[in-house]
ZAMARGU-4260 file (C-alpha; in steps of 0.2 Angstrom, whole numbers, plus 5000, padded with zeros to 4 digits):
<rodrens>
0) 5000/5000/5000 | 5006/5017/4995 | 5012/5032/5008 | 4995/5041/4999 | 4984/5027/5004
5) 4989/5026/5021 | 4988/5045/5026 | 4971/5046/5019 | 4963/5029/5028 | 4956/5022/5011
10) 4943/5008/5013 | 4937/4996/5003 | 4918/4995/5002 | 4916/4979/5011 | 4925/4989/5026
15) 4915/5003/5022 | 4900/4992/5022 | 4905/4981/5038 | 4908/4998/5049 | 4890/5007/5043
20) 4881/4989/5049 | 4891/4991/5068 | 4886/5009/5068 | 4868/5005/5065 | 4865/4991/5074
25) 4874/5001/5088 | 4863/5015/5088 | 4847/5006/5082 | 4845/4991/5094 | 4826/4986/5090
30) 4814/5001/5084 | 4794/5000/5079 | 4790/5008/5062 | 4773/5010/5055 | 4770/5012/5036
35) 4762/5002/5019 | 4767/4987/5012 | 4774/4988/4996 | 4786/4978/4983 | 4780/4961/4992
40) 4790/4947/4990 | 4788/4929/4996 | 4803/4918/4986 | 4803/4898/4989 | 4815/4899/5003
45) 4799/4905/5015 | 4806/4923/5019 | 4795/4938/5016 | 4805/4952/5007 | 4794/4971/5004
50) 4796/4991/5005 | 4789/4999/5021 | 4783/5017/5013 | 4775/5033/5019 | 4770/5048/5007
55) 4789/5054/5009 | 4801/5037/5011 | 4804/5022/5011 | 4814/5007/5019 | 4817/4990/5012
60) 4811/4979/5026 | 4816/4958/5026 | 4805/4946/5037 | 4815/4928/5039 | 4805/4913/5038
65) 4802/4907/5056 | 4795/4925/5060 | 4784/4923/5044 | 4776/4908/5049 | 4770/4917/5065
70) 4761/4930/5056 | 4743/4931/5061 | 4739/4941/5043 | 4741/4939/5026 | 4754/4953/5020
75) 4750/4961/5004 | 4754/4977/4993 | 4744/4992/4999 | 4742/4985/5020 | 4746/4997/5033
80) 4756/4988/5045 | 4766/4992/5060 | 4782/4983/5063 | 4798/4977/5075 | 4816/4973/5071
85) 4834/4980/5071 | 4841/4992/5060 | 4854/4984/5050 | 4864/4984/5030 | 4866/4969/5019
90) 4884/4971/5017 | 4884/4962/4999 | 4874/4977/4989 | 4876/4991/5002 | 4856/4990/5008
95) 4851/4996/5022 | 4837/4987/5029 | 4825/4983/5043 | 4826/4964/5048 | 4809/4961/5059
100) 4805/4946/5070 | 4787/4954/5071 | 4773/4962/5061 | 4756/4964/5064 | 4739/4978/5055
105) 4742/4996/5062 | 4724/4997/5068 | 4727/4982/5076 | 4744/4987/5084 | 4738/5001/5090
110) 4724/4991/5099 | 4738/4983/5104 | 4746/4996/5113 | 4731/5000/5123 | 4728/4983/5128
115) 4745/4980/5135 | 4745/4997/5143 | 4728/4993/5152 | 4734/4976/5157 | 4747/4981/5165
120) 4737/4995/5175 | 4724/4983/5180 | 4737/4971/5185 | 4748/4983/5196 | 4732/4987/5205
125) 4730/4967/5208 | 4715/4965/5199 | 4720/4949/5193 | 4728/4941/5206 | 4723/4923/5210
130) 4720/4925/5227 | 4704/4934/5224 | 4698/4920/5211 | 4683/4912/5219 | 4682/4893/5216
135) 4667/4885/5206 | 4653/4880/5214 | 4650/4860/5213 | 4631/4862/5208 | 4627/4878/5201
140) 4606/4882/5199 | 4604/4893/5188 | 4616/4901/5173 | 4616/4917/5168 | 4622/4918/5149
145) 4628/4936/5145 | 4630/4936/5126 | 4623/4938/5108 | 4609/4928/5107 | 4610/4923/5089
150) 4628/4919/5090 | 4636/4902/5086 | 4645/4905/5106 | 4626/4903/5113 | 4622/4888/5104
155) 4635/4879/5108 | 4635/4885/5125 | 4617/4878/5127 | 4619/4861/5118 | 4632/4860/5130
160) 4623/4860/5144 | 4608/4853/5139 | 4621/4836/5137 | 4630/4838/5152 | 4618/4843/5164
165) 4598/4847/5160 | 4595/4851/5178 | 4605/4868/5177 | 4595/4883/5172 | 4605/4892/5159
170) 4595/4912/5154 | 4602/4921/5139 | 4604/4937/5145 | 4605/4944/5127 | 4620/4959/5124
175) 4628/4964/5109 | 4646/4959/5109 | 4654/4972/5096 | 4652/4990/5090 | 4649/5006/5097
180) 4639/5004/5114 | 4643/4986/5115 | 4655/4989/5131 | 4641/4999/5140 | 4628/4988/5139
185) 4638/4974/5143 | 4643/4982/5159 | 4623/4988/5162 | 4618/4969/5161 | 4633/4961/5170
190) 4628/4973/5185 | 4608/4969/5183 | 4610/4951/5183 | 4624/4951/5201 | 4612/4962/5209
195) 4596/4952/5206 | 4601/4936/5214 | 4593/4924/5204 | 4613/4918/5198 | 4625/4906/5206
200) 4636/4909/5190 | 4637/4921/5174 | 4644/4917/5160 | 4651/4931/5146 | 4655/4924/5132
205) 4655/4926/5112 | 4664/4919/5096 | 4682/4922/5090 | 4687/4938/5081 | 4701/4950/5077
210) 4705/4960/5090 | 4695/4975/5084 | 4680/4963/5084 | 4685/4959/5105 | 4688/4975/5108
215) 4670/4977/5120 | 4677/4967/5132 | 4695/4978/5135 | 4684/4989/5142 | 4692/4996/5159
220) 4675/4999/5166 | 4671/4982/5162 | 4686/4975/5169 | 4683/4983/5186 | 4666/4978/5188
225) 4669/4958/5183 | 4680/4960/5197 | 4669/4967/5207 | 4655/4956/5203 | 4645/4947/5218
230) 4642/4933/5208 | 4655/4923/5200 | 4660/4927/5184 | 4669/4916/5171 | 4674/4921/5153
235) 4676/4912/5139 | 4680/4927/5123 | 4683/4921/5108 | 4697/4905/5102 | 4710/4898/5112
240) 4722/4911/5106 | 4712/4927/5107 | 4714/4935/5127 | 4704/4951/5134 | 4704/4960/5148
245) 4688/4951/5152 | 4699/4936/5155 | 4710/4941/5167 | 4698/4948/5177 | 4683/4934/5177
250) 4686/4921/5193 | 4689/4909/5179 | 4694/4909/5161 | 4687/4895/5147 | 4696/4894/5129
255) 4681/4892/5122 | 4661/4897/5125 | 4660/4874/5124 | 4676/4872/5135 | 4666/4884/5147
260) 4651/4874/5148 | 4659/4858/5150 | 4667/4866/5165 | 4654/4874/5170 | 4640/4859/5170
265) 4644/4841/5181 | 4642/4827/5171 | 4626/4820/5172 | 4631/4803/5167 | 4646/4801/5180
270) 4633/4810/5193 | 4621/4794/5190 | 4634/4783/5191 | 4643/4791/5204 | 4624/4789/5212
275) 4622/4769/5207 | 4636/4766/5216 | 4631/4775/5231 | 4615/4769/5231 | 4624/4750/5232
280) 4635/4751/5242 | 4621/4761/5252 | 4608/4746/5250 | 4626/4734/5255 | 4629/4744/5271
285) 4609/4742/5277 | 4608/4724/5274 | 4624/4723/5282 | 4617/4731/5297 | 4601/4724/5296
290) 4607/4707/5296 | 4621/4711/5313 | 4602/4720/5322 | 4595/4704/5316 | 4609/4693/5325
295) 4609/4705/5341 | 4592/4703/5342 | 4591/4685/5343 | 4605/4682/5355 | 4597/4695/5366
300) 4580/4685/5364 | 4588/4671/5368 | 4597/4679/5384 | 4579/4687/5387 | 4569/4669/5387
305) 4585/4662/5398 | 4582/4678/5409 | 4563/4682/5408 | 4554/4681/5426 | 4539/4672/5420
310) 4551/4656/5419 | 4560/4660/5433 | 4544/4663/5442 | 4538/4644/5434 | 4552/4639/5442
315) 4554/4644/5458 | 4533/4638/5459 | 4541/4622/5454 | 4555/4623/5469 | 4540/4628/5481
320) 4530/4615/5477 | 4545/4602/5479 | 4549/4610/5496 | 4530/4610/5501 | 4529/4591/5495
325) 4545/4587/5506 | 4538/4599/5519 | 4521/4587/5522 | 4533/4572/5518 | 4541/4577/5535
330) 4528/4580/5542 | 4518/4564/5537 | 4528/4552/5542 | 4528/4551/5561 | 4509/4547/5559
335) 4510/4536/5548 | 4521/4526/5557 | 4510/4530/5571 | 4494/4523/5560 | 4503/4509/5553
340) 4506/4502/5574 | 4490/4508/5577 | 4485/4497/5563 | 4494/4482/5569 | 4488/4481/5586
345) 4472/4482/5579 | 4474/4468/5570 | 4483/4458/5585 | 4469/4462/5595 | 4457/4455/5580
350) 4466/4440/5579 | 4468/4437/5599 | 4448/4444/5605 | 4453/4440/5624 | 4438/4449/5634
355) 4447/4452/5647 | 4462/4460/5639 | 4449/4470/5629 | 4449/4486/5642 | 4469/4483/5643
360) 4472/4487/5625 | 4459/4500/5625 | 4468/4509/5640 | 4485/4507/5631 | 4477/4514/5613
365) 4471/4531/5625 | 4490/4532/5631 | 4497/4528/5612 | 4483/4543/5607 | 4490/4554/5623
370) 4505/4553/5616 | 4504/4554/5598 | 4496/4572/5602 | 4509/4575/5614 | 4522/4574/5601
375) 4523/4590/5593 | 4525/4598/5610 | 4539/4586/5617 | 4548/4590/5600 | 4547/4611/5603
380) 4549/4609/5623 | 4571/4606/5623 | 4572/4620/5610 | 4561/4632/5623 | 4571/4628/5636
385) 4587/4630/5627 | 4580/4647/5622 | 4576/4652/5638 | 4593/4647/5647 | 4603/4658/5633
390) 4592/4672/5637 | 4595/4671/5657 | 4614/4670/5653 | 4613/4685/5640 | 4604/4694/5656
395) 4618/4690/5665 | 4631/4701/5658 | 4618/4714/5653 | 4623/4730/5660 | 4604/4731/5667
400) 4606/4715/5677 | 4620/4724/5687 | 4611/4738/5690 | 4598/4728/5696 | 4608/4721/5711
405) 4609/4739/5718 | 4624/4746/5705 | 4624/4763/5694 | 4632/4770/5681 | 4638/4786/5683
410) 4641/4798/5668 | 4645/4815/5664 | 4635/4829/5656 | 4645/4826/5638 | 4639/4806/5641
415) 4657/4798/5645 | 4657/4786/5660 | 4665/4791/5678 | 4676/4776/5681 | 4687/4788/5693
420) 4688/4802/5706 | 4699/4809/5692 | 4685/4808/5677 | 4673/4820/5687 | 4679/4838/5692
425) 4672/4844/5709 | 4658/4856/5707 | 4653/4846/5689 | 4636/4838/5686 | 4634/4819/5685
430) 4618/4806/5681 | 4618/4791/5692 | 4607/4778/5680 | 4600/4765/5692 | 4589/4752/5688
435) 4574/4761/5690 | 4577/4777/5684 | 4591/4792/5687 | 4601/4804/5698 | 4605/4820/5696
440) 4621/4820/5706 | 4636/4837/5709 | 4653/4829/5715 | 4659/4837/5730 | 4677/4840/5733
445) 4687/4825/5744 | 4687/4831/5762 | 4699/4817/5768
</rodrens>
């Protein structure tokens, strides 16, 4: 290189090139621009290659394939768009050019903006935290349906329901779910139907749409009084993919107006076999029981009819009636054997008939007679003596008898005996007790 080329710093244009990309890319990290599509391009490799213009520029604008595919649009001449990228030049030809990883319509990224700006607001202020998310009920009553009532999202919401469950009560509460005015009345209806009290649940719900189309439930107003609701609300708006304000504020949020009343509805058919189940192993548990009662019962009959008075009564009769048998038994036989010599002697005195010994045996029957009626007596008479002697010796060391021979008992005026000159103060009232009566007696002091 010449002495020239070196004071002046020539560069080559690839230098050139490579040194304007740093400074862009430097200065221009990642910048939104707004403008109309033009020149638009889609070669076989998948990338997307237009003009963005307005009425006074333009910028070439390259969009690779894997950010294409995620496009939500079809791009075409003539669409107002508002794109995202880096700032960048294709060294080769000396372009400069906007590389984007995204792109969407300019009304709708302007929606866009508002949306996310809101969002965030409302969430700052925790109106979407979880923690204020009420849980389903289990059976819900009646359904309030808040939605267009000649959408698909109502019919699909009521065929729904009517599979599931028949027993819940779904009202369309009829709104209009787009347009000018379709926010207020939303709002006017959502506040009607949590104040009347006829609702376990509301449901808001309509169809898919672009984000224009879903913009009545973005509403701020909205937002607030879902959240505010007394009832629980849940929202299903639009597809899978499309998310409002609505959503994030609503107790719960459904994918889809179906998805909401599946979730919504208990399954009838598990319900009834979730209830034949129960009623069997209901019916099991009663027969069970009744056949344990059963058993009880008969072992307590049985202890009953082992137990019951009347046979204890039938056998203490029978006892009484053994002892009263016994009794007269006892009884019985003294005269019997008494009749039975009786009975012999009369037939001795049969067989013999001796005149004279006639009034002998006749004398000898009066003093067997005597004596036969004198027996009960002789048996009691050594039992009343006995009982008469153990009486004369319990008087003997009764307390009384001694007093009887001329003794007393003296005691003081608390009932404790005087056996001592020292039990009895002088001066102190005593009571002599004598056989016959008592003494009032005052001890006098020892002269002696």
């Amino acid at each position: 290189m010449s002495s020239l080329a070196r004071e002046r710093q020539v560069l080559r244009p690839s230098q050139l090139n490579a040194l304007a990309r740093d400074l862009l890319e430097g200065s221009f990290p990642q910048v939104w621009v707004e403008g109309e599509i033009s020149n638009f391009s889609r070669p076989a490799s998948g990338h997307a290659y237009f003009t963005l213009k307005d009425d006074r520029a333009q910028v070439r604008c390259a969009l690779f394939r894997q950010n294409a595919q995620r496009l939500r649009f079809a791009p075409r001449d003539g669409l107002q768009v508002l794109a995202r990228g880096r700032l960048t030049l294709y060294e080769a030809r000396g372009d400069y050019q906007l590389v984007l990883d995204h792109m969407e319509e300019a009304g709708e990224g302007a929606l866009r903006r508002a949306f996310e700006e809101l969002k965030a607001k409302l969430a700052a202020e925790g109106l979407f935290d979880a923690a204020r998310k009420r849980p389903l009920p289990a059976f819900p009553r009646r359904l309030g349906v808040i939605t267009s009532p000649r959408g698909a999202a109502v019919r699909d919401v009521l065929s729904v329901l009517a599979r599931r469950f028949p027993l819940l009560e779904a009202e369309v509460l009829p709104v209009p779910v787009q347009g000018d005015g379709a926010a207020a009345q939303i709002l006017d209806m959502l506040r009607r139907a949590g104040a009347s009290g006829r609702y376990d649940l509301l449901l808001l719900t309509r169809g898919g749409g672009s984000l224009e189309d879903l913009w009545a439930f973005n509403d701020e107003a909205l937002a607030r009084a879902i959240a505010a609701s007394p009832v629980l609300v849940v929202a299903a708006i639009g597809h899978e993919v499309d998310v409002s304000l609505a959503d994030f504020a609503a107790d719960l949020r459904a994918p889809t107006p179906s998805a909401a009343a599946e979730l919504l509805a208990p399954d009838g058919a598990a319900l009834q076999a979730r209830l034949r189940r129960a009623r069997q192993q209901l019916a099991a548990l009663v027969a069970r029981r009744q056949t344990a009662a059963a058993q009880r019962a008969d072992q307590a009959f049985l202890k009953l009819q082992a137990l019951r008075p009347q046979l204890r009564l039938e056998r203490g009769r029978s006892r009484l009636a053994e002892l009263r048998r016994r009794l007269e038994q006892a009884q019985q036989a003294p005269l019997a054997r008494r009749a039975e010599r009786l009975a012999r002697l009369l037939r001795r005195l049969d067989q013999a008939h001796p005149r004279r010994r006639l009034q002998e045996h006749h004398h000898r029957l009066a003093l067997l007679q005597r004596s036969l009626a004198a027996l009960p007596g002789r048996l009691i008479e050594p039992r009343r003596l006995h009982l008469r002697g153990l009486a004369r010796a319990l008087e003997s060391v009764s307390p009384l008898a001694t007093l009887g021979r001329g003794y007393a008992i003296v005691q003081r005026e608390d009932g404790r005996v005087v056996r001592g000159p020292a039990d009895a103060a002088p001066g102190e009232r005593v009571t002599a007790r004598l056989a016959e009566g008592r003494l009032r007696l005052r001890v006098e002091p020892d002269a002696g």
